[in-house]
ZAZA-350084 format. One line per field, with one value per residue: residue number from 1; residue in three letters; x, y, z of N, C-alpha, C in turn. Coordinates in Angstrom, 1 decimal. Each point is the difference from the previous one (the first is absolute). Layout:
% ZAZA-350084
pos	(NUM,...)
code	(ala,...)
neast	(X,...)
nnorth	(Y,...)
nup	(Z,...)
caeast	(X,...)
canorth	(Y,...)
caup	(Z,...)
ceast	(X,...)
cnorth	(Y,...)
cup	(Z,...)
This chain:
% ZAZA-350084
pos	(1,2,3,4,5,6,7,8,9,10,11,12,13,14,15,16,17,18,19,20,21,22,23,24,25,26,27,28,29,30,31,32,33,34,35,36,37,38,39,40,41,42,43,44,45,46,47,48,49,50,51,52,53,54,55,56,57,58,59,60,61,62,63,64)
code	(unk,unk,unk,unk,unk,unk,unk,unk,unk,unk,unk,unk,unk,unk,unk,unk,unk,unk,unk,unk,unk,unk,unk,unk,unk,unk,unk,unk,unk,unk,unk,unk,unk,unk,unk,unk,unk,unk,unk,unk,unk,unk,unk,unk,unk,unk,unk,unk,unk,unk,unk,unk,unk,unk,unk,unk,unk,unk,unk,unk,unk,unk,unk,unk)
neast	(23.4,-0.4,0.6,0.8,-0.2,-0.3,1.3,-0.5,-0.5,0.7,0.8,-0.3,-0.6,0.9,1.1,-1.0,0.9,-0.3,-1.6,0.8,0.7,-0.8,-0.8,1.1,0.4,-1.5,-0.3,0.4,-0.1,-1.1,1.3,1.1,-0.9,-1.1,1.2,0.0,-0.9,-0.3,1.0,-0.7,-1.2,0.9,1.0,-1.5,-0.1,1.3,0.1,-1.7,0.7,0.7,-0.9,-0.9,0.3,0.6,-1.5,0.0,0.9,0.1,-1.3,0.2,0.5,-1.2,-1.1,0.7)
nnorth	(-34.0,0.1,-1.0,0.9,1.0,-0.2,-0.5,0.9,1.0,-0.8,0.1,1.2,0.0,-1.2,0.9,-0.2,-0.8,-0.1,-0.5,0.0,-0.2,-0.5,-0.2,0.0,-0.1,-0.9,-0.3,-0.1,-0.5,-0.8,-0.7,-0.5,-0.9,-0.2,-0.7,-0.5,-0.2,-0.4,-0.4,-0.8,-0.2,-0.8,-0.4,-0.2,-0.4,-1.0,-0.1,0.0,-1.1,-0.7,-0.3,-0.3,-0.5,-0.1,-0.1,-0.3,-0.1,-0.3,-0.4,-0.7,-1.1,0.2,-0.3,-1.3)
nup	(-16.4,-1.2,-0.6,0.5,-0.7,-0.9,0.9,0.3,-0.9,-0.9,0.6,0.0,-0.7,0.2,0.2,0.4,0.3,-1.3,0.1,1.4,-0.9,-0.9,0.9,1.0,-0.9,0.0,1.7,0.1,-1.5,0.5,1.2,-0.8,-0.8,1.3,0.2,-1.5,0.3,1.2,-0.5,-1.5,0.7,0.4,-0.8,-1.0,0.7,0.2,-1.1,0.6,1.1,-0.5,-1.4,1.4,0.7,-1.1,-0.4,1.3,0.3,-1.5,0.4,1.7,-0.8,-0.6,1.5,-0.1)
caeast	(-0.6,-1.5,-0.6,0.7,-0.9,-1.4,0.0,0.0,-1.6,-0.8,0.2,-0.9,-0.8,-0.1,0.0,-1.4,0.9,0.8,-0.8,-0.2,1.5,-0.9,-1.1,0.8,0.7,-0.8,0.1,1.2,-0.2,-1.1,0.4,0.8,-0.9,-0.4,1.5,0.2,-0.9,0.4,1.5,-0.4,-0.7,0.5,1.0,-0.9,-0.3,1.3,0.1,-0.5,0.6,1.7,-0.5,-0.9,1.0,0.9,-0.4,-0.2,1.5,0.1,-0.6,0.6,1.6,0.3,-0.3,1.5)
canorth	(0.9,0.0,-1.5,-0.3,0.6,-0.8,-1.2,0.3,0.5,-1.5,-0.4,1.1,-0.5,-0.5,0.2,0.7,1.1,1.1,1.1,0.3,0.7,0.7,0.5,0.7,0.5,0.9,1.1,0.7,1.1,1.1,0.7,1.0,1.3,1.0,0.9,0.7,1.0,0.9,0.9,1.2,1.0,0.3,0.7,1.6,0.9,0.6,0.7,1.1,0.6,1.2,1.4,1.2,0.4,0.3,1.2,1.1,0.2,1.1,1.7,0.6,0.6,1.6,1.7,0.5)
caup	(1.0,-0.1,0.2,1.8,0.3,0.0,0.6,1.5,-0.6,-0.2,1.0,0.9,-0.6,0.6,1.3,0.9,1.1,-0.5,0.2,1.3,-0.6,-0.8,0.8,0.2,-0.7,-0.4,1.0,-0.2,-1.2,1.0,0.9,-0.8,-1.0,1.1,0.9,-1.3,-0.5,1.0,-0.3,-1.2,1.0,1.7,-1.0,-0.3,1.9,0.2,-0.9,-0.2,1.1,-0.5,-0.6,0.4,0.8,-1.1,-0.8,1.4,0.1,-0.8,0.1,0.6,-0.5,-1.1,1.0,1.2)
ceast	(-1.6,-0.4,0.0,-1.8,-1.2,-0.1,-0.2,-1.2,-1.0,0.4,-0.9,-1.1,-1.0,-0.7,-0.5,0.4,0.5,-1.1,-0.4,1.2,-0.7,-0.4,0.9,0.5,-1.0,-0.1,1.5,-0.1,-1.1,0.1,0.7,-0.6,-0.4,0.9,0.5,-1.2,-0.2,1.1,-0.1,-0.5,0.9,0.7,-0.1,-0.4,1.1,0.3,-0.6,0.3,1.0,-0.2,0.0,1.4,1.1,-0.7,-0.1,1.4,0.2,-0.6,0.6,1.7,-0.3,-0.2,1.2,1.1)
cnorth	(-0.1,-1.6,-0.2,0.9,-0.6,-1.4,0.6,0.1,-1.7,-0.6,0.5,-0.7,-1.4,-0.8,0.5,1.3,1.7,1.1,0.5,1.5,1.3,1.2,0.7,1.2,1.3,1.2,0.7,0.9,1.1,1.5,1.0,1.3,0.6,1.2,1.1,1.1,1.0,0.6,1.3,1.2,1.0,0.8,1.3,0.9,0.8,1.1,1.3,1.3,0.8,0.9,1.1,0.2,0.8,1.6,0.5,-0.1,1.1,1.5,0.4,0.7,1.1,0.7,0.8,0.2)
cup	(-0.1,0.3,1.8,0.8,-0.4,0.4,1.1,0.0,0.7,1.4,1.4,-0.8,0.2,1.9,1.0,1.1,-0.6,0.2,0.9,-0.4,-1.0,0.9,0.5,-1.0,-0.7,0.6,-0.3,-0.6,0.2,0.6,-0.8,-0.9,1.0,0.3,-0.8,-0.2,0.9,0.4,-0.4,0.6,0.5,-1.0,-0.1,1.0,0.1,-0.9,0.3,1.2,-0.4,-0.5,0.5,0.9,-1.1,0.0,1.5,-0.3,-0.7,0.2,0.8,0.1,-1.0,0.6,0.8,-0.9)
């Protein structure tokens, strides 16, 4: 498995065409950490929403 994989390594390697593949791939990874971290954000927002909506629920179910 590992000798099949570093024949690929040397093969990409090689092969000029593989860095149009690179470049690609790089954006990608780009795009994804971006998407990921802005999640994260988005995540924490959400979160802060419920809370407050949870802690208004609650008061108002103890007045009634």
């Amino acid at each position: 498995m590992m000798k099949r994989l570093c024949s690929c390594f040397a093969q990409l390697h090689e092969d000029e065409s593989g860095q149009g593949l690179v470049e690609y791939v790089l954006v990608v990874a780009l795009l994804v950490f971006t998407a990921v971290a802005m999640m994260t954000n988005v995540a924490g927002d959400i979160s802060s929403v419920f809370s407050k909506v949870h802690s208004t629920l609650t008061s108002v179910l103890a007045i009634t």
